[in-house]
C-alpha positions in Angstrom: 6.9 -55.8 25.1 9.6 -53.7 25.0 11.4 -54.8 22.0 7.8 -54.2 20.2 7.5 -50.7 21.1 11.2 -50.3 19.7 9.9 -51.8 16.7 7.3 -49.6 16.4 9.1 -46.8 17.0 12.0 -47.4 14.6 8.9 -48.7 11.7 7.4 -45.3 12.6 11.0 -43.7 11.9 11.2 -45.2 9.1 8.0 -44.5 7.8 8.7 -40.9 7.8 11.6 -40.9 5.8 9.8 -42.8 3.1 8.7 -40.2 0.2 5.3 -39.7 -0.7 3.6 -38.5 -3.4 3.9 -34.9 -2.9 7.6 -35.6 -2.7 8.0 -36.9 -6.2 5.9 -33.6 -7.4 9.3 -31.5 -5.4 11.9 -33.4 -6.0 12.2 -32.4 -9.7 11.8 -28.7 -8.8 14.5 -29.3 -6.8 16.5 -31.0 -9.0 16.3 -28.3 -11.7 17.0 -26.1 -9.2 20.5 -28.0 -8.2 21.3 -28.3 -12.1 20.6 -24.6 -13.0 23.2 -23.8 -10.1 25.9 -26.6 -12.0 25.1 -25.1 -14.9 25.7 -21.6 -14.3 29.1 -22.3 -12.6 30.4 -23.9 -15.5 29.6 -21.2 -17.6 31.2 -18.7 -15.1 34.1 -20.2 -14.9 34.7 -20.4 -19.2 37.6 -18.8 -20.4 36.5 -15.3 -21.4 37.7 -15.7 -24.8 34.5 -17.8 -25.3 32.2 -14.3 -25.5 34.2 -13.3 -28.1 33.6 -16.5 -30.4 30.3 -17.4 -29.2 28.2 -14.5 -30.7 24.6 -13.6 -29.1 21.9 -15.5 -31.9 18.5 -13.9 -32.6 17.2 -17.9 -33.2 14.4 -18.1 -30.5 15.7 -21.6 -29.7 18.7 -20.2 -27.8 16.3 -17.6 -25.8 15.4 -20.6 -22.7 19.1 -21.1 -22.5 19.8 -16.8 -22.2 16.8 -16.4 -20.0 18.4 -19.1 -17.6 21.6 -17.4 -17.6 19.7 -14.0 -17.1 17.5 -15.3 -14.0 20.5 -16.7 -12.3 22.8 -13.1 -12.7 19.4 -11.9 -10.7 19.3 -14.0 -8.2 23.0 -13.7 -7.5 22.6 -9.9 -7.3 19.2 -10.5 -4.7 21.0 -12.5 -2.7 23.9 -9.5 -2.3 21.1 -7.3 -2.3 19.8 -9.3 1.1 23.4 -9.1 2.6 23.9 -5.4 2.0 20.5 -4.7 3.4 21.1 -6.0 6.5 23.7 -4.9 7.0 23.7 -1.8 6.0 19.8 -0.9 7.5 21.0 -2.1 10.5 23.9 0.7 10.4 21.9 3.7 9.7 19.2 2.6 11.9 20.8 1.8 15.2 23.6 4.4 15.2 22.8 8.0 15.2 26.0 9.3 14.0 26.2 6.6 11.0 22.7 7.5 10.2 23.8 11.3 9.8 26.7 9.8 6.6 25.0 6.2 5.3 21.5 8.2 4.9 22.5 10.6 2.6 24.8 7.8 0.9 21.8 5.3 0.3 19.9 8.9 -1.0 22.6 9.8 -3.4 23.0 5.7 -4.8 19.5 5.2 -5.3 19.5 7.4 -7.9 23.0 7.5 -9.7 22.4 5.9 -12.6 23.5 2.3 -13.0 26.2 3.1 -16.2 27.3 5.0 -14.0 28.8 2.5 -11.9 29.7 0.1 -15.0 32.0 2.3 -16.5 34.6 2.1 -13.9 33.4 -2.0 -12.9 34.1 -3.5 -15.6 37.6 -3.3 -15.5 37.8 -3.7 -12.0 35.9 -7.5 -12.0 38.4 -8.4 -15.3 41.1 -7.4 -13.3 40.1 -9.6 -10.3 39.6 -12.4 -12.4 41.3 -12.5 -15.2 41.2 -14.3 -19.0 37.9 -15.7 -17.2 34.1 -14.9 -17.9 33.6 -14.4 -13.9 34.6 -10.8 -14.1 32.4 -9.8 -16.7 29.7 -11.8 -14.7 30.6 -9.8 -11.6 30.1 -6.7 -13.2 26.9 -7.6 -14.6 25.8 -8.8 -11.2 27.2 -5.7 -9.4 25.4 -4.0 -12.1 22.2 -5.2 -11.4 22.8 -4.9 -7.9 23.0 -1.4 -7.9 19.1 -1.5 -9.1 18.0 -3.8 -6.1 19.8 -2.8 -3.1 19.1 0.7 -2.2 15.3 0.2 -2.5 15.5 -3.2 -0.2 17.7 -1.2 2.1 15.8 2.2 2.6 12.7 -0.2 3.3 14.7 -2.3 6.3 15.6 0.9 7.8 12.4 2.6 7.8 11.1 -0.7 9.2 13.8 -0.8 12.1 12.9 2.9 13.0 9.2 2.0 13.8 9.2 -1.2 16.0 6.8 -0.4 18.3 8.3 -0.1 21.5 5.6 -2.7 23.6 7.3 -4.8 21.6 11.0 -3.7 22.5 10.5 -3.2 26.4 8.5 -7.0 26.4 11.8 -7.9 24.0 13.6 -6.7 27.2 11.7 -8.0 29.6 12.7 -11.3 28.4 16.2 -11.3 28.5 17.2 -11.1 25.0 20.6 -9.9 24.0 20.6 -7.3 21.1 21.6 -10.1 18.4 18.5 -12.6 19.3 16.2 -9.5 19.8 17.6 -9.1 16.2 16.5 -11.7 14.9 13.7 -12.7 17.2 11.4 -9.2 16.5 13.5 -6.9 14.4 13.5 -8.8 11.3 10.2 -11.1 11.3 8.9 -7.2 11.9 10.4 -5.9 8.7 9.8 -8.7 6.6 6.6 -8.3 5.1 7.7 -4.6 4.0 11.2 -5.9 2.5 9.8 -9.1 0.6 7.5 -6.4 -1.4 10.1 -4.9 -2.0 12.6 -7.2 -3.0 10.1 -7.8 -5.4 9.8 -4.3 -6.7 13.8 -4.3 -6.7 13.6 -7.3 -8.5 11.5 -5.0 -11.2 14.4 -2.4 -11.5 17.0 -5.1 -12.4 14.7 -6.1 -15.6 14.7 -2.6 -16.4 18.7 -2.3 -16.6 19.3 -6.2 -17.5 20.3 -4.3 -21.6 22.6 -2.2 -19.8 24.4 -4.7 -17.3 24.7 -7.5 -19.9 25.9 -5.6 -23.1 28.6 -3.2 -21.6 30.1 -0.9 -24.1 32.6 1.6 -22.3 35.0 3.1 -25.1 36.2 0.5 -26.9 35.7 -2.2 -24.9 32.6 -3.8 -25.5 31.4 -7.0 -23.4 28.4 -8.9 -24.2 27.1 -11.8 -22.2 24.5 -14.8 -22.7 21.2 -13.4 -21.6 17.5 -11.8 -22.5 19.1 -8.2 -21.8 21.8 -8.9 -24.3 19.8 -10.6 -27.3 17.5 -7.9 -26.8 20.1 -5.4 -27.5 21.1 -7.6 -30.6 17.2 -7.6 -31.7 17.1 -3.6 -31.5 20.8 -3.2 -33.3 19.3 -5.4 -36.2 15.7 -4.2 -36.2 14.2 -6.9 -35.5 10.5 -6.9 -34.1 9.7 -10.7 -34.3 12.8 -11.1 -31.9 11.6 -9.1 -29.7 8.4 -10.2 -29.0 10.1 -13.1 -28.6 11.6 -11.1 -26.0 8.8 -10.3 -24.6 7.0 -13.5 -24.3 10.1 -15.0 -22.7 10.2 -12.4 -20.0 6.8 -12.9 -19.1 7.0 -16.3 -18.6 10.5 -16.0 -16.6 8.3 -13.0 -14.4 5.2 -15.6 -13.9 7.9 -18.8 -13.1 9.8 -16.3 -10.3 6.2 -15.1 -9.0 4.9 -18.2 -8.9 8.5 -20.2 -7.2 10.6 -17.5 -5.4 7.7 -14.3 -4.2 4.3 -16.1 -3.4 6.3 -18.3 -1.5 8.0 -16.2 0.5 4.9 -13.5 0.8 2.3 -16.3 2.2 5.5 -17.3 4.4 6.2 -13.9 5.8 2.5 -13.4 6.5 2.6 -14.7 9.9 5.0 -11.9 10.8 2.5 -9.8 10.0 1.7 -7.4 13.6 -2.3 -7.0 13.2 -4.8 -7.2 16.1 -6.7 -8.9 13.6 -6.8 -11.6 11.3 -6.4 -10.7 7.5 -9.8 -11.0 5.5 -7.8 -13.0 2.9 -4.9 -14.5 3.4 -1.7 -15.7 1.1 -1.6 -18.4 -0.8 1.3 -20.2 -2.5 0.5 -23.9 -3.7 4.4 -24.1 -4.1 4.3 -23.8 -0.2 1.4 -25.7 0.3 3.4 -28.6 -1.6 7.0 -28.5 0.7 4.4 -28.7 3.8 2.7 -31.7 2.4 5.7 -34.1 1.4 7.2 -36.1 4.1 11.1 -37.0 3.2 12.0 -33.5 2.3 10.3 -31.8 5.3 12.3 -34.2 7.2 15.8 -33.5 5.1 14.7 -29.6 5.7 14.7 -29.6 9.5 18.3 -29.8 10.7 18.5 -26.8 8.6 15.3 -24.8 10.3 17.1 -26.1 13.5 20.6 -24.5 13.2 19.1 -21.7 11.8 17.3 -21.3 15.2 20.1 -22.5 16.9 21.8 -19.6 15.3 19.3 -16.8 16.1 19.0 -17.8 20.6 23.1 -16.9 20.7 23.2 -15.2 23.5 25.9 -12.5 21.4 26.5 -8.8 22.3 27.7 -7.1 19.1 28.1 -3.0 19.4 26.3 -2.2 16.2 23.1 -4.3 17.5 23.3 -2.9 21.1 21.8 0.5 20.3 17.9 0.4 19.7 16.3 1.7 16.6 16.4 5.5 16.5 13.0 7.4 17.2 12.5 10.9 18.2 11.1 9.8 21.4 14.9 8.4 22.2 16.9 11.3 20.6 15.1 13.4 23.7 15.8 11.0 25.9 19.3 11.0 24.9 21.8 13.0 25.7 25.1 12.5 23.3 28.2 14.3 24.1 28.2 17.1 22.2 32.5 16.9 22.0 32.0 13.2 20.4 29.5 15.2 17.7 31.3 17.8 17.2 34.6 15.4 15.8 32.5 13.2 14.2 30.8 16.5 12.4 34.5 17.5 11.7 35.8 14.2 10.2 32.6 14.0 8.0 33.2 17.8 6.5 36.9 16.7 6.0 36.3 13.5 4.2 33.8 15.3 2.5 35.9 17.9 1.2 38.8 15.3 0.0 36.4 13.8 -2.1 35.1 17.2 -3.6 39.0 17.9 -3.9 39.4 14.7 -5.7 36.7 14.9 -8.1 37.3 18.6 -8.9 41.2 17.8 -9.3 40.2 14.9 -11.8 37.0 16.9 -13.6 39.3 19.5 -14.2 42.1 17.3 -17.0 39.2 16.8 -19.5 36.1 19.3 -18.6 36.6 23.4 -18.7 34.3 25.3 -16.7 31.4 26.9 -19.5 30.6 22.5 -19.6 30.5 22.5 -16.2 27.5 25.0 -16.2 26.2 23.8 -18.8 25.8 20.4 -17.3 23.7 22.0 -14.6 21.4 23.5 -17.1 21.1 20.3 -17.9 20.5 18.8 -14.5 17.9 21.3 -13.7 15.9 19.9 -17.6 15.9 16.5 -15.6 14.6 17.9 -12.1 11.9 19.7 -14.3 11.0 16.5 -16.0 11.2 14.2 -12.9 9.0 16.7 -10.7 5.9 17.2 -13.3 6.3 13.0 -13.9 5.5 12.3 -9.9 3.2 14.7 -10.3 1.1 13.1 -12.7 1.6 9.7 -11.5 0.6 11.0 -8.4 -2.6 12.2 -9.8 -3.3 9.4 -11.5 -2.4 6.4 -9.1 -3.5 8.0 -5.9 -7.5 8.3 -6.5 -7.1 4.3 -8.2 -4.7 3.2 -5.4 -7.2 4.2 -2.7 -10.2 2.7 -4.8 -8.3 -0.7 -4.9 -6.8 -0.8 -1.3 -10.5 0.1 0.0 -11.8 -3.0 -1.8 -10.3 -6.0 -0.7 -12.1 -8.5 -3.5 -10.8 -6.0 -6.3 -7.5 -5.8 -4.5 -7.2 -9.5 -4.8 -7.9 -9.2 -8.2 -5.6 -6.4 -9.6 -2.7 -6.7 -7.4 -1.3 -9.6 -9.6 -1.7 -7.8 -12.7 0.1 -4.9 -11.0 2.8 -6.9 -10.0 3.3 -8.1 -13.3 3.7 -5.2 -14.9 5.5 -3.7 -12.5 8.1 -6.3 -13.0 7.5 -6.0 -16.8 10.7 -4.2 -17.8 9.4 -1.0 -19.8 12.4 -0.2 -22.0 11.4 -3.3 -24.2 8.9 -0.3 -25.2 11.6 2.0 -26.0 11.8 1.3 -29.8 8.6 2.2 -30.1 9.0 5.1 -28.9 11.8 5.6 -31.3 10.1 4.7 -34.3 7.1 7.0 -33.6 9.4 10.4 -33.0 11.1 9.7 -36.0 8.4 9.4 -38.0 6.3 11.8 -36.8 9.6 14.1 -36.0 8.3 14.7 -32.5 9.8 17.0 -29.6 11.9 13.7 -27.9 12.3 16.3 -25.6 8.9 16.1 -24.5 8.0 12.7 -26.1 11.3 10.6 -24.3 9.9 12.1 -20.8 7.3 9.5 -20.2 9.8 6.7 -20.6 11.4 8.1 -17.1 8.1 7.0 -15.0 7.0 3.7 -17.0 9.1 1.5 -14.4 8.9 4.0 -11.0 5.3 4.9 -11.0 4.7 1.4 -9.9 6.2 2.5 -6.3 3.5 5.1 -5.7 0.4 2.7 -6.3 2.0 -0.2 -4.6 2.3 1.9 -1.1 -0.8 3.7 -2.0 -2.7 0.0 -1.9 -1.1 -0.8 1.1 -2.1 2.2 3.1 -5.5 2.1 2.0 -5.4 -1.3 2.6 -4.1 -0.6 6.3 -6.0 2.3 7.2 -8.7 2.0 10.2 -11.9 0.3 9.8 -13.0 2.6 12.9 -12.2 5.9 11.0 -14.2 4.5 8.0 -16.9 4.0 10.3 -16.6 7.5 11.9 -16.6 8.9 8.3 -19.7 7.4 8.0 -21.6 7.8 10.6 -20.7 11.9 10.6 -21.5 11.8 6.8 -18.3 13.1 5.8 -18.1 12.7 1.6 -16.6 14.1 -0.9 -13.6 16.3 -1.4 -14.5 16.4 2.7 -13.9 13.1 3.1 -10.7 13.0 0.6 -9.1 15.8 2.4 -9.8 14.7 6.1 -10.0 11.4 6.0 -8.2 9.4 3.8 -5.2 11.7 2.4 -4.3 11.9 5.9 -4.6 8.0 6.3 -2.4 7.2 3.1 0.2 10.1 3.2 2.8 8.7 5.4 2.8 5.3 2.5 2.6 7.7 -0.3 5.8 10.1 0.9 7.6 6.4 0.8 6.0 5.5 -2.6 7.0 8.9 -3.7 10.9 8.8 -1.9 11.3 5.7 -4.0 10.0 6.4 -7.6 11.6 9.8 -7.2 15.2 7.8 -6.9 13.9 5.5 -9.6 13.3 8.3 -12.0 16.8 10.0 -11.8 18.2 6.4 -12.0 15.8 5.4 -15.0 16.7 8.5 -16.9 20.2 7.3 -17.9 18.3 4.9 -20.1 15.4 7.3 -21.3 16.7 10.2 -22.4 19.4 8.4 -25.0 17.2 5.7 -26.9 18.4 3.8 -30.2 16.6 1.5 -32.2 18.8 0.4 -34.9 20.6 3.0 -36.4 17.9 5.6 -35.5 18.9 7.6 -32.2 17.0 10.1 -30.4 18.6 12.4 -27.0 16.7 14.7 -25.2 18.1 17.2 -23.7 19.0 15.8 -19.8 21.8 14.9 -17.1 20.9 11.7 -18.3 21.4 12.0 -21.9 24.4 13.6 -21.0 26.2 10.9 -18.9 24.8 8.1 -21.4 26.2 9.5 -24.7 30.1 10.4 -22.4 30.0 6.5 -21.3 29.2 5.3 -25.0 32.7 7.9 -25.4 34.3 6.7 -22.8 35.0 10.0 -21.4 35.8 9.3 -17.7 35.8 12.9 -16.8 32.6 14.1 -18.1 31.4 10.8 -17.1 32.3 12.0 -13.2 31.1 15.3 -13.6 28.0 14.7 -14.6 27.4 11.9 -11.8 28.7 14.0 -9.2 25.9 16.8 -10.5 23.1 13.8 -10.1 24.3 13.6 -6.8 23.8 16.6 -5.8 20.6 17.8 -7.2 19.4 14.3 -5.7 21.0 15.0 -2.2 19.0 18.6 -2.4 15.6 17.7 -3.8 15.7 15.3 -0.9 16.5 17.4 2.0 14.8 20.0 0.7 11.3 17.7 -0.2 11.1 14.1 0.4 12.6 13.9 4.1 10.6 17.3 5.5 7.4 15.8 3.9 8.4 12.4 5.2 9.1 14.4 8.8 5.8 15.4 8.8 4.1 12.6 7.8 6.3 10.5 10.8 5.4 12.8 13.1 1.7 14.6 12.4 -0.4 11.5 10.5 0.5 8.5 12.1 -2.2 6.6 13.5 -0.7 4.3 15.9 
């Protein structure tokens, strides 16, 4: 009897670790995904002598090939994106002192454009690895990076600030150190709000894929195997068949990472989701719905759940997790030693003034000081043009964000088409714009501006849906029942309801803009060029120069009209939004 049931047992074993046929739909997913991996090593790790022989080709059949080397680059830089975000949120969120320095930071890099970073990369990455094509891939990555990060990380730390605090004091009735309570609530809490918006950072690395894979800085010009670079070829040669090649490519590589990497990971991350109710409709992914249903590879995927979970009960004290998320309830409660404050104040203002010593000192060989004012004339052309922009888009998107998020069954309709073209990079719409104020000879000063807000305004209806989406069905009900319509019911009811998601939507496409005008207000398309007037202009026409002085002068001058027109707007607004018009 015995030895039957241990036959049983071991057919039974066996029997689940026999495929099925859901398992033979994965596997080749899987397998593509293993080879695309292969692949792209190899490729890294080519002598770098191979970019200069192997020039970029405008034949369509090399575009599947470009666009695989392009989606990998953007994983890589999601992935560091990830790590940084964690870390980094955790940081300024758990640390009142760190918050007071990373803060600003994470302001100020959200919005310096990416060229800016490139032109002193570049050589960095070919230094660290050199005669090979892995330094110029690191810069590209680090490149893109620089568009995903800062978004993914303001949005962990916001969500880190607002745990509610049921949830911490039952996390401490329970035991938990600060690295399971970590992992346990903190991040399944935050994870709806950072997979939306990994996947609007994954947006702003399409928009600056031209600039990350054809670097020109001086004379050294690098150009790497991807869409970003044969698009740059196609617009140096004038070529519109190439790119709406270009274009058609790109959509299909946005719809295959929709389809395989975010629907996934949004139906997933749905069960994190803290509601007192169940969601009317809830995520699908039939990529999801496949992995549940096949047998050997659910199996082969367990050890892996299980360390991960074996990983996340450590009972571990680390310092920068012991702290709880700072609130204003817990600054009251608090009382920090005003000695400790006062030399962390001091070493800030002296490190602060080192670098202001050091940028000045460097500024200074190649800039004279009539440039220097002239440059914030031009900062303050850029602040005008970034302001009016919101505005509009604010106008526009608000009134159609609330219409949307207040009807789920449109919702579910035109939130895929807004994710698309969210992720639809708009500077492949650039040459247009070229063409048209050439021939037309149009004000680019006024006709360039648009192409600022084409890839930000997306933030603003995005958090727009989601508050509408969020708000009350009791205050709807209320609104009702007292008959409140109108302008009323705009100014009482919902503006109030959506403000606190729309400061955030606004925070964000603000950054977005001053990042996205290093690209818009310098535009080519062949040997036509148009400039408006701009900081942005300005620091892209010095890094086509390679003039590393006026290259820092006029990022340091971004950095501080962005570190004002935050601390003087977004964060008061944001204040009051925290603190007046939240609803829980």
């Amino acid at each position: 009897m015995r030895v039957n049931i241990l036959s049983a047992s071991f057919n039974a074993s066996a029997w689940r670790l026999l495929p099925n046929r859901w398992d033979f739909i994965a596997f080749p997913l899987i397998l593509c995904l293993i080879a695309m991996g292969v692949v792209g090593y190899h490729q890294t790790m080519a002598p770098i002598s191979v970019l200069k022989t192997q020039a970029i080709s405008l034949d369509p059949s090399m575009l599947p090939g470009y666009a695989l080397r392009t989606t990998l680059r953007m994983l890589a830089a999601m992935v560091a994106s990830l790590l940084f975000t964690l870390i980094y949120g955790t940081l300024a969120a758990k640390s009142r002192r760190a918050e007071k320095v990373l803060v600003p930071i994470l302001d100020i890099l959200q919005s310096v454009p990416v060229l800016g970073y490139i032109s002193f990369t570049v050589t960095f990455f070919i230094a660290l690895f050199p005669g090979r094509v892995v330094g110029a891939e690191c810069a590209a990555i680090f490149a893109i990076f620089t568009s995903q990060a800062w978004n993914m990380t303001f949005s962990f730390y916001q969500s880190l600030r607002t745990v509610p605090r049921d949830l911490l004091e039952m996390s401490r009735s329970f035991h938990l150190t600060p690295w399971q309570r970590f992992w346990k609530l903190e991040v399944p809490f935050s994870l709806p709000g950072l997979i939306w918006n990994m996947m609007m950072s994954m947006s702003g690395g399409w928009f600056f894929v031209v600039a990350s894979e054809a670097i020109t800085v001086g004379n050294n010009t690098i150009t790497l195997p991807g869409i970003g670079s044969y698009l740059a070829a196609a617009i140096d040669q004038r070529n519109l068949e190439c790119v709406g090649y270009v274009i058609l490519v790109m959509a299909l590589v946005i719809l295959a990472y929709d389809q395989l990497l975010f629907r996934p990971l949004v139906a997933w991350a749905d069960k994190f989701r803290m509601e007192n109710t169940m969601s009317a409709t809830e995520p699908q992914s039939w990529l999801l719905d496949l992995i549940r249903r096949t047998r050997l590879i659910t199996q082969l995927l367990k050890p892996v759940g299980w360390i991960l979970a074996t990983l996340a009960r450590i009972p571990a004290r680390l310092p920068a997790l012991s702290m709880g998320p700072i609130t204003a309830s817990r600054q009251m409660d608090r009382k920090p030693s005003k000695w400790v404050d006062a030399i962390w104040a001091l070493l800030v203002l002296l490190l602060t003034a080192y670098v202001m010593f050091r940028v000045i000192a460097y500024v200074r060989t190649g800039v004279g000081l009539s440039e220097v004012g002239q440059v914030f004339l031009l900062g303050l052309l850029t602040l005008a043009r970034v302001l009016v922009l919101i505005a509009i888009a604010s106008v526009i998107w608000v009134p159609l964000g609330v219409m949307i998020g207040l009807r789920p069954a449109l919702a579910a309709k035109v939130q895929p088409l807004a994710q698309f073209l969210a992720a639809f990079p708009a500077n492949l719409l650039f040459p247009a714009f070229v063409v048209v104020i050439v021939k037309f000879n149009l004000n680019a000063d006024i006709w360039l501006s648009p192409l600022i807000i084409l890839g930000t305004q997306w933030y603003i209806l995005f958090n727009v849906i989601a508050g509408a989406t969020a708000f009350p069905n009791d205050f709807k009900e209320a609104a009702a029942n007292f008959r409140i319509r109108g302008w009323q019911w705009w100014k009482k009811i919902i503006l109030p309801g959506i403000f606190p998601y729309y400061i955030t939507g606004a925070i964000t496409a603000s950054g977005g803009a001053w990042n996205a005008s290093i690209v818009s207000e310098y535009v080519s398309w062949g040997s036509d060029k148009v400039a408006a007037h701009g900081l942005g202009s300005y620091i892209a026409q010095n890094t086509a120069a390679g003039d590393f002085p006026k290259i820092i002068l006029g990022v340091a001058v971004m950095s501080l009209f962005v570190t004002l027109f935050n601390r003087l707007l977004w964060r008061p607004l944001y204040a009051y939004a925290d603190t007046k018009l939240r609803m829980d």
